[in-house]
C-alpha positions as CSV (number, residue, x, y, z in Angstrom):
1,X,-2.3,72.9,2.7
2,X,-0.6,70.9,-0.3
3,X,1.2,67.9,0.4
4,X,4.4,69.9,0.4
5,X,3.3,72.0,2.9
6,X,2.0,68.9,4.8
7,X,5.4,67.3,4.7
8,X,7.3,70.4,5.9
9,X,5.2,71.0,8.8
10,X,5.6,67.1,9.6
11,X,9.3,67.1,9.6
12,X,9.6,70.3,11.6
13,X,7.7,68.5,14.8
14,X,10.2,66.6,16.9
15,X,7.8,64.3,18.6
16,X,5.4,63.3,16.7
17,X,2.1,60.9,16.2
18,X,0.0,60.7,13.2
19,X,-3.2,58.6,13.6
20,X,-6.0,57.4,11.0
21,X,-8.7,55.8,12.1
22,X,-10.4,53.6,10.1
23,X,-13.5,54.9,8.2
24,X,-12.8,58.2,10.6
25,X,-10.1,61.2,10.6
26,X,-6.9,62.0,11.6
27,X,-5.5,61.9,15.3
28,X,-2.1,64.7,15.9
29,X,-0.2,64.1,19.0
30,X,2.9,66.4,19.2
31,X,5.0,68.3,21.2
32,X,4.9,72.1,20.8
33,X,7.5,74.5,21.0
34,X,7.2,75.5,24.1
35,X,7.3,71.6,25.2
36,X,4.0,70.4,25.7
37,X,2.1,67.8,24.1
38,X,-0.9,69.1,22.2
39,X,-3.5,67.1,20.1
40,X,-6.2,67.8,17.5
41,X,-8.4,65.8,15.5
42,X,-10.4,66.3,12.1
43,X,-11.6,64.8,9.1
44,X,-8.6,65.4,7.2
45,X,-4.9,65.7,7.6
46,X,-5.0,69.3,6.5
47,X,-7.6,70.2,9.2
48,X,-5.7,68.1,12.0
49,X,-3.0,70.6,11.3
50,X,-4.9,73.6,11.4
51,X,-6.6,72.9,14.4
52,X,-3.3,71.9,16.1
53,X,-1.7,74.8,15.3
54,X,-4.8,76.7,17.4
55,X,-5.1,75.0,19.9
């Protein structure tokens, strides 16, 4: 993902929390479509993303 990408798929999440951990990766908290709240972590923003959007 480029950062555009990145920013578009931030501003289309209502609820949303974005995490870095120092020295670590990225947290995602944030409510799917269909309601729930979902989370995913990796080393990179990009990743987080990915793997929230599979989960």
């Amino acid at each position: 993902m480029d950062a555009k990408e990145i920013a578009e798929w931030l501003e289309d999440r209502g609820e949303l929390m974005v995490m870095k951990k120092d020295g670590e990766g990225f947290v995602i908290a944030a409510r799917s479509p269909d309601g729930m709240w979902k989370t995913a972590e990796a080393d990179t923003l990009a990743r987080a993303i990915t793997l929230w959007e599979e989960v």
